[in-house]
C-alpha positions as CSV (number, residue, x, y, z in Angstrom):
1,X,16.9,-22.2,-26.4
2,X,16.7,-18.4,-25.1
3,X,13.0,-16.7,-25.4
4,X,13.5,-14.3,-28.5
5,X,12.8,-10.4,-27.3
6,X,9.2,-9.2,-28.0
7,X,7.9,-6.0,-27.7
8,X,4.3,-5.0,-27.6
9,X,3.6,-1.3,-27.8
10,X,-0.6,-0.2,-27.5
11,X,-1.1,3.1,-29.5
12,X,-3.2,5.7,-28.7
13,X,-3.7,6.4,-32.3
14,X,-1.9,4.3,-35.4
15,X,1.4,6.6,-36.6
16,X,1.6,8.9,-38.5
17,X,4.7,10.5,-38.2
18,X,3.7,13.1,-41.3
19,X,1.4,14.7,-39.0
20,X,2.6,14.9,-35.5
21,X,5.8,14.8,-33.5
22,X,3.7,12.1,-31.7
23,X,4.2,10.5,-34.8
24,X,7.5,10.8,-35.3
25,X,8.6,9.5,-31.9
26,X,6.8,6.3,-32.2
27,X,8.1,5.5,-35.1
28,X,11.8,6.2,-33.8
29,X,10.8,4.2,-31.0
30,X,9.9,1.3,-32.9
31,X,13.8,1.8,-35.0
32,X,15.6,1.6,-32.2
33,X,14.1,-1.5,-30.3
34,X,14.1,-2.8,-33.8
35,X,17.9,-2.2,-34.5
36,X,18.5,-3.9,-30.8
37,X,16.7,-7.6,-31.7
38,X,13.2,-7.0,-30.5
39,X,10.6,-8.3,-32.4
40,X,7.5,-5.9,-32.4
41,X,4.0,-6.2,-32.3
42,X,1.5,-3.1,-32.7
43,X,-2.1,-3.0,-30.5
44,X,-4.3,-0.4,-31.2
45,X,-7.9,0.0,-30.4
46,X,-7.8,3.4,-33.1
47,X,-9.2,3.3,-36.6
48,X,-5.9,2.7,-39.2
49,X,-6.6,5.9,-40.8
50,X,-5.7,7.2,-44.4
51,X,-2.2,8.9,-43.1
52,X,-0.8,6.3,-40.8
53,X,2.5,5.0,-41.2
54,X,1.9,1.1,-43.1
55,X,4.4,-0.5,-40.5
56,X,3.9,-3.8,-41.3
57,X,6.3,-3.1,-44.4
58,X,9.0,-2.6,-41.8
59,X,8.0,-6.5,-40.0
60,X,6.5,-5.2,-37.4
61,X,3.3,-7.0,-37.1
62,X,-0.2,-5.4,-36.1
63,X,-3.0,-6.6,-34.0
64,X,-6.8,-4.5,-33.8
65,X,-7.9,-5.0,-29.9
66,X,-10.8,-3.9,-28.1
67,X,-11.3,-2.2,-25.2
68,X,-13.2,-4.1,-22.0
69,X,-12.9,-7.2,-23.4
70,X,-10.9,-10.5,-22.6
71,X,-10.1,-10.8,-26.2
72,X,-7.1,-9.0,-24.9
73,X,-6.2,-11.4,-22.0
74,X,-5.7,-14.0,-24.6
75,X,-3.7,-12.1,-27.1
76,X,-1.1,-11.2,-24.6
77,X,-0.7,-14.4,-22.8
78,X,-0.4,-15.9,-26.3
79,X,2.3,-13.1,-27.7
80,X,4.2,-13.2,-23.7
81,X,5.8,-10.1,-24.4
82,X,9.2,-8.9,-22.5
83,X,8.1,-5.6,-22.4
84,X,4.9,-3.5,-23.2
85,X,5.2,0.2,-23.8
86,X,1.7,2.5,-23.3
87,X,1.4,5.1,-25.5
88,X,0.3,7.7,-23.3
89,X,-1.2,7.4,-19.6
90,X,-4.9,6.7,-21.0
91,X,-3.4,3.6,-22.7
92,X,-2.2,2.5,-19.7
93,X,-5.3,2.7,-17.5
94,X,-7.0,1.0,-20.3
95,X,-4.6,-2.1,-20.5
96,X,-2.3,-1.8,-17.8
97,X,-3.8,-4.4,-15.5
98,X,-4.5,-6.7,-17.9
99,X,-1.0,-6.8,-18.4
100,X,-0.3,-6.9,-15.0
101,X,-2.3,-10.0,-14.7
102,X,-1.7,-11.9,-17.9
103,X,1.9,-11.3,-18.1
104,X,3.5,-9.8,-14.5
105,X,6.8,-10.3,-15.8
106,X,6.5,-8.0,-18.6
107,X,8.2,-4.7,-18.1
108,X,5.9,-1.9,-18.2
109,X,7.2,1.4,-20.3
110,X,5.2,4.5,-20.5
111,X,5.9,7.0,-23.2
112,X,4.4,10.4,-22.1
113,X,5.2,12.6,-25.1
114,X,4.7,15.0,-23.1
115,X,3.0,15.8,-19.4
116,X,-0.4,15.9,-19.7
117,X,-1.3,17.6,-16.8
118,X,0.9,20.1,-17.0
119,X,-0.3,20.9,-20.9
120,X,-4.1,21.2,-19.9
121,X,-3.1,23.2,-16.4
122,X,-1.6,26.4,-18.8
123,X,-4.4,25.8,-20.9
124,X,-6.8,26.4,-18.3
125,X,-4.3,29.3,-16.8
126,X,-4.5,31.0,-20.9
127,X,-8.6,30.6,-21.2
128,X,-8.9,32.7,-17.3
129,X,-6.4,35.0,-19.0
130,X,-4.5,34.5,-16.1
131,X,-0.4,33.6,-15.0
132,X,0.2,29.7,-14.5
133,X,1.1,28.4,-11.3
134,X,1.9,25.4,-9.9
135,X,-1.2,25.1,-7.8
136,X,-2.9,24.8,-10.8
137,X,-0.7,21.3,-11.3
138,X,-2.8,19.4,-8.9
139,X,-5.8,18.9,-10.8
140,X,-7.7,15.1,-11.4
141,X,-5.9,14.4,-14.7
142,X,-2.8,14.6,-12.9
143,X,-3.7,12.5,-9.9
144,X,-4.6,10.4,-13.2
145,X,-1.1,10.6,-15.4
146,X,1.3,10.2,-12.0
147,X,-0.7,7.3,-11.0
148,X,0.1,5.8,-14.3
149,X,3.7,6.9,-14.1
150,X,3.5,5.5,-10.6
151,X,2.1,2.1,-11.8
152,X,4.9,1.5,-14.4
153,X,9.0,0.6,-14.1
154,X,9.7,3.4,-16.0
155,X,8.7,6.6,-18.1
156,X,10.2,8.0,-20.9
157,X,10.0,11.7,-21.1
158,X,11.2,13.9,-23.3
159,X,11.8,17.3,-21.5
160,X,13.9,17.6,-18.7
161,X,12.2,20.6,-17.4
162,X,9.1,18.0,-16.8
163,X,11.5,15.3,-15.4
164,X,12.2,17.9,-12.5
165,X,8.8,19.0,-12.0
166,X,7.3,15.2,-11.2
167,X,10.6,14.9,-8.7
168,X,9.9,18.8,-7.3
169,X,6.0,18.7,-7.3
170,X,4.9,15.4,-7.5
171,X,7.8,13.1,-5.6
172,X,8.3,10.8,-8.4
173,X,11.5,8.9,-7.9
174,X,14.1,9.6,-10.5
175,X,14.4,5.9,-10.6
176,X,11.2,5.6,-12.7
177,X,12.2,8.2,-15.2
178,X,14.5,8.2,-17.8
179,X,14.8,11.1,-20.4
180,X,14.7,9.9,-23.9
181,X,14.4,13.1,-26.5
182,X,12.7,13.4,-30.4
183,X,16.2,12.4,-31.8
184,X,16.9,14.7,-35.2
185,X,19.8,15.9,-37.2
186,X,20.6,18.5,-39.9
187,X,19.5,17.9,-43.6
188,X,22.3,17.7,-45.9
189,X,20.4,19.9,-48.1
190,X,20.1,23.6,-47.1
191,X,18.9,26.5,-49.0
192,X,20.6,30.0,-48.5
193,X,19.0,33.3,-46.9
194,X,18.2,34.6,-50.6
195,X,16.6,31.1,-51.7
196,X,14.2,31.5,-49.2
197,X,11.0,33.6,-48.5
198,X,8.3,33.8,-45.8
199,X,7.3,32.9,-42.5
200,X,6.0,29.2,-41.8
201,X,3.8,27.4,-39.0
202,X,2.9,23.9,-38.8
203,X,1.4,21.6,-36.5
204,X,-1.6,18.9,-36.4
205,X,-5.2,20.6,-35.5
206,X,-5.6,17.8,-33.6
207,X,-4.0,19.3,-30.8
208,X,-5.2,21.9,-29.0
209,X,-2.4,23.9,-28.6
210,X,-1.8,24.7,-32.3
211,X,-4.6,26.2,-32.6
212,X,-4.7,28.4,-30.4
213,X,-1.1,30.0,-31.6
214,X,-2.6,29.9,-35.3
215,X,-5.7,32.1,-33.3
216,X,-2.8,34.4,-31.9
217,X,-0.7,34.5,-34.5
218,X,-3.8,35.8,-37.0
219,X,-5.3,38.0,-34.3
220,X,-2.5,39.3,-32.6
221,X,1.0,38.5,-34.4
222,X,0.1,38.5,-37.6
223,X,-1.8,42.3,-37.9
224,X,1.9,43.6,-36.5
225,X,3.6,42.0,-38.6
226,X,2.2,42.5,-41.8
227,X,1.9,46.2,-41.4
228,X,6.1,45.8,-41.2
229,X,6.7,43.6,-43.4
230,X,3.5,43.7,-46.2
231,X,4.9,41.7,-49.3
232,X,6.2,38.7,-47.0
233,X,3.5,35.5,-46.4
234,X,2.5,33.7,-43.6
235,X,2.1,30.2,-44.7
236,X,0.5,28.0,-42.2
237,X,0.1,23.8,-42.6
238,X,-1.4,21.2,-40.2
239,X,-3.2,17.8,-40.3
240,X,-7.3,17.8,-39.6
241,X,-7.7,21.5,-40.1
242,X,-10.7,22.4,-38.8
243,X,-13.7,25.0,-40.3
244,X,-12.8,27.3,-37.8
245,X,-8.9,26.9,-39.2
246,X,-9.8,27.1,-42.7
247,X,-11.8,30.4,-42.0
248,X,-8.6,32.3,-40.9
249,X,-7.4,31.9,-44.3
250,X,-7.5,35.7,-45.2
251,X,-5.3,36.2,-49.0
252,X,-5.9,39.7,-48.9
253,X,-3.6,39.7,-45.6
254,X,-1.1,37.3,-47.2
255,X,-2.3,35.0,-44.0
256,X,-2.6,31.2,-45.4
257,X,-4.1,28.2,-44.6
258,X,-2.1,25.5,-46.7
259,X,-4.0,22.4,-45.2
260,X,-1.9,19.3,-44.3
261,X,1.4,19.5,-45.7
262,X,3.1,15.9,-47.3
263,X,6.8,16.9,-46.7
264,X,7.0,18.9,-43.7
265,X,10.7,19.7,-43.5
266,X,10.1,20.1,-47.3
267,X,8.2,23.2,-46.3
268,X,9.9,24.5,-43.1
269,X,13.0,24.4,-45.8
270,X,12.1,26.7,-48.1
271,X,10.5,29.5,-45.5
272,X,12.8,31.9,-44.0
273,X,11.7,31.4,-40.3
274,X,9.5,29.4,-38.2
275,X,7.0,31.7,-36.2
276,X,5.4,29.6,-33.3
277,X,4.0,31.7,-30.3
278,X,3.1,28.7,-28.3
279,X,0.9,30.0,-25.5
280,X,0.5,27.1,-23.7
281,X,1.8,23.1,-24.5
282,X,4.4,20.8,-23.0
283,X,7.1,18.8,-24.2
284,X,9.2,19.6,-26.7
285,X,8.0,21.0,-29.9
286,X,8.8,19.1,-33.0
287,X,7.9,21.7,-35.4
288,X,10.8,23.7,-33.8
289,X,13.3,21.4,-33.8
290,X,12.2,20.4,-37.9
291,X,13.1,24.0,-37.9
292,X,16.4,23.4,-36.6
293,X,16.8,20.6,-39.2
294,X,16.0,22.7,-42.1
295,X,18.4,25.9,-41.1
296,X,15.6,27.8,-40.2
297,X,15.5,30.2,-37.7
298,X,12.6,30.8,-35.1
299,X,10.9,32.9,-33.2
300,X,8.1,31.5,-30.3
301,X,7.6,31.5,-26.9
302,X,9.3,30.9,-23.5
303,X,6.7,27.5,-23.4
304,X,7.5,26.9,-26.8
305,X,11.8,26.8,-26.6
306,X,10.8,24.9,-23.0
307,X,13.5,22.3,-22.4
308,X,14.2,22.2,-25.7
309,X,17.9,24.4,-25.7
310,X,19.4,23.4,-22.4
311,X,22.3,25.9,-21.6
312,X,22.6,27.0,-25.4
313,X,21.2,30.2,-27.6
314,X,18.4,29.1,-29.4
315,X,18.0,29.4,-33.1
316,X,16.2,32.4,-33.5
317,X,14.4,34.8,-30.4
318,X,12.2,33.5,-27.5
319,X,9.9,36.5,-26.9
320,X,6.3,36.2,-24.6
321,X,5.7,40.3,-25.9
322,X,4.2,40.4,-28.9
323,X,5.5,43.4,-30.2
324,X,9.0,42.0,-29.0
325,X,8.0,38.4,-31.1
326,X,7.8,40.7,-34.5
327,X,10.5,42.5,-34.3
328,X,12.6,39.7,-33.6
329,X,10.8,38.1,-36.6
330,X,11.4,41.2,-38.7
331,X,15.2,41.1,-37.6
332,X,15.6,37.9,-38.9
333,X,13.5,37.9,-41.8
334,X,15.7,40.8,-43.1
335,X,19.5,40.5,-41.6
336,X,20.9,37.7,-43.3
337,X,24.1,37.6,-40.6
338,X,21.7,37.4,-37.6
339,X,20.1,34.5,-39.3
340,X,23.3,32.6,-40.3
341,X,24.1,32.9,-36.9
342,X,20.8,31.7,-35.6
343,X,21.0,28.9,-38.1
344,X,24.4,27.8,-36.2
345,X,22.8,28.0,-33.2
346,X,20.0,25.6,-34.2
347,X,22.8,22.8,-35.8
348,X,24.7,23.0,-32.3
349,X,21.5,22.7,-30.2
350,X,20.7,19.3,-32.6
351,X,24.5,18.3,-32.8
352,X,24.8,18.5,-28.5
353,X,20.9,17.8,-27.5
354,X,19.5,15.3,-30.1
355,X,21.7,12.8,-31.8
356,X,20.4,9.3,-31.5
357,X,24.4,8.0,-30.6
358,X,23.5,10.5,-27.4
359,X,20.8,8.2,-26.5
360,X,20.8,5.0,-27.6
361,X,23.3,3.3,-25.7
362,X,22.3,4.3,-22.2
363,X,18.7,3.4,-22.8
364,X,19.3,0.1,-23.7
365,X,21.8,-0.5,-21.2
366,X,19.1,1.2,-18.3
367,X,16.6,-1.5,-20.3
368,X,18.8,-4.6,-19.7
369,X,19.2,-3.6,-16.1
370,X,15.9,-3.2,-15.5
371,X,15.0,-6.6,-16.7
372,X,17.5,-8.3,-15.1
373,X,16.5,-6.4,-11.9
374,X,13.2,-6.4,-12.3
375,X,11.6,-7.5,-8.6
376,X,14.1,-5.9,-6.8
377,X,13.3,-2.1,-9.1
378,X,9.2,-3.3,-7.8
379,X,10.4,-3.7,-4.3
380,X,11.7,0.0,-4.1
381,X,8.1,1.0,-6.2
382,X,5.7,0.1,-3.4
383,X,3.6,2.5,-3.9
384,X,3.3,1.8,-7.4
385,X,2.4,-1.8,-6.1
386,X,-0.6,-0.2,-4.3
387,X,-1.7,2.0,-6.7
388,X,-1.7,-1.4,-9.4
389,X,-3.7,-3.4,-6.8
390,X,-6.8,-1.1,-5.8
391,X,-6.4,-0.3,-10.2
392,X,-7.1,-3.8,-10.5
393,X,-10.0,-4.3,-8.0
394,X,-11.9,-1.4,-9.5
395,X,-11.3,-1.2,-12.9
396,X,-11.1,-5.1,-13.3
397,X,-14.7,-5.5,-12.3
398,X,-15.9,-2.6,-14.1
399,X,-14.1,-3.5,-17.1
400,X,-15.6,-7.1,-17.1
401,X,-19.6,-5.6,-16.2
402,X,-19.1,-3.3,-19.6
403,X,-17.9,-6.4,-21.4
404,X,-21.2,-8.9,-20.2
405,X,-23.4,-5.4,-20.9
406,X,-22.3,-5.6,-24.4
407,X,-22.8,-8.7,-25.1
408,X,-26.8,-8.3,-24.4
């Protein structure tokens, strides 16, 4: 009788794929091994909180675990899974050699949704009020996240600008990477030029780099803006707003804080354009391509369109000036042919760049191989190996210390 095909994945956080992109990937992620026979099994160590996705309506089943504990060792020897998938490196160095030891012939997926060490290096770059630059790469989170990368068969990433960047900078082997995108597609519902009104952001609060472009846009974009264009609103929505996000709600300005929104591309429909000045991040940005969803045009950043058009004109403007970011906003806000034509742009960046049937096949395939293949794909990863055996022989015995301390 062949072994049926099990996949465990070990969240970061539970989904909730209203209020992140993070969200939303998972959840596509959990479709597509779904539609391909695996049977699924959800670890997290989070609290199932009030927004996340109820995924057990969908069969896959759900397991609380807990971290330093051999509670875990038994779960996964008991559950044998073909494959695990971390949600993010920090998963990974949490459970990763458990896994290694309880079930070595599990394949070992990282999803990175995005590089963290690349997103907290133009972070740092933004608060010095200084340029990025590569030397600013090599910090101890990334010595962290490529170890990770390093210790697993393969990544999934979902910019290819960041897919270069571990080959150019860190020496990642292509072999371990495999780019895998947010996959989207129009709505068959779109409203015209003159249905529409006002400029839109979204994003969760969660993450650090929203707000800090709802900061810019109210400080910096905003002030322009409204002097240009005074009856239009800037509407802005996200998840776990903040006090400091709710007190840049300023009526009198026609700046908004809106709060969590339940539809997203409900919203980003009905606005004119999508303002995102994104001054630091990586990834792709799924607010940006909702935008491309909805037939709305954008305007954001050369960080913010990162990766995300490939050789084709993006939906909107990409401007780093701010005085060039409004009046490309003010251009497209009022001429409805330039944002037709924007619009277009947007449907052939999703119809060429996002598709699921772009995807799908190939990863699966590249799945298949690796498990048929898998020693032989280890053999070439030595140093991977190494980096999983000194993992082990520290963080096993510190792991199991922290377990017999809490049980005092």
């Amino acid at each position: 009788m062949l072994k049926s095909k099990t996949l465990l994945i070990i969240g970061f956080v539970w989904p909730e794929p209203k209020s992140s992109a993070a969200g939303s990937r998972m959840m596509q992620l959990i479709q597509l091994f779904q539609t391909n026979g695996y049977e699924i099994t959800f670890a997290s160590t989070a609290q199932n909180l009030e927004f996340s996705e109820d995924i057990s309506v969908l069969g896959v089943s759900t397991k609380t675990i807990k971290l330093n504990s051999s509670s875990f060792d038994d779960f996964v020897i008991e559950l044998n899974p073909t494959i695990v998938l971390f949600d993010r490196f920090m998963v990974e160095e949490q459970f990763g050699w458990r896994v290694s030891e309880s079930c070595p012939n599990a394949l070992k997926l990282l999803d990175t949704e995005d590089l963290h060490c690349l997103r907290q290096a133009r972070q740092l770059a933004v608060k010095e009020n200084r340029e990025f630059t590569y030397e600013d790469l090599f910090s101890d989170v990334a010595k962290r996240e490529i170890a990770s990368i390093l210790r697993c068969d393969l990544s999934l990433m979902v910019s290819e600008f960041e897919i270069e960047l571990l080959q150019s900078q860190f020496k990642v082997s292509k072999d371990l990477l495999f780019y895998l995108p947010i996959f989207a597609e129009r709505l068959n519902e779109i409203l015209s030029f003159a249905e529409r009104n006002n400029f839109v952001f979204i994003g969760n609060f969660l993450h650090e780099p929203n707000w800090d472009c709802v900061k810019y846009l109210s400080d910096t974009i905003w002030p322009l803006l409204h002097r240009k264009l005074p009856e239009a609103k800037m509407l802005i929505y996200g998840a776990y707003p903040s006090q400091k996000v709710l007190e840049l709600n300023k009526p009198k300005q026609n700046f908004y804080i809106k709060g969590r929104a339940d539809d997203a591309l409900e919203v980003i429909k009905n606005a004119k354009v999508v303002l995102a000045p994104i001054r630091f991040g990586a990834g792709i940005k799924g607010k940006l391509l909702e935008g491309m969803q909805c037939g709305t045009p954008s305007v954001t950043s050369s960080i913010g369109a990162e990766a995300m058009a490939g050789n084709l004109n993006w939906n909107g403007f990409v401007k780093d000036n701010p005085n060039e970011f409004v009046d490309g906003a003010v251009q497209l806000y009022e001429d409805e042919n330039l944002w037709k034509q924007a619009q277009e742009n947007g449907f052939e960046i999703l119809d060429k760049r996002y598709r699921k049937s772009l995807f799908e096949k190939d990863f699966i395939v590249e799945i298949n191989s690796l498990l048929d293949n898998l020693k032989q794909h280890r053999n070439k990863n030595f140093f991977g190996s190494i980096l999983q055996h000194h993992l082990v022989s520290s963080t096993k015995y510190m792991s199991k210390w922290i377990e017999e301390k809490n049980k005092k």
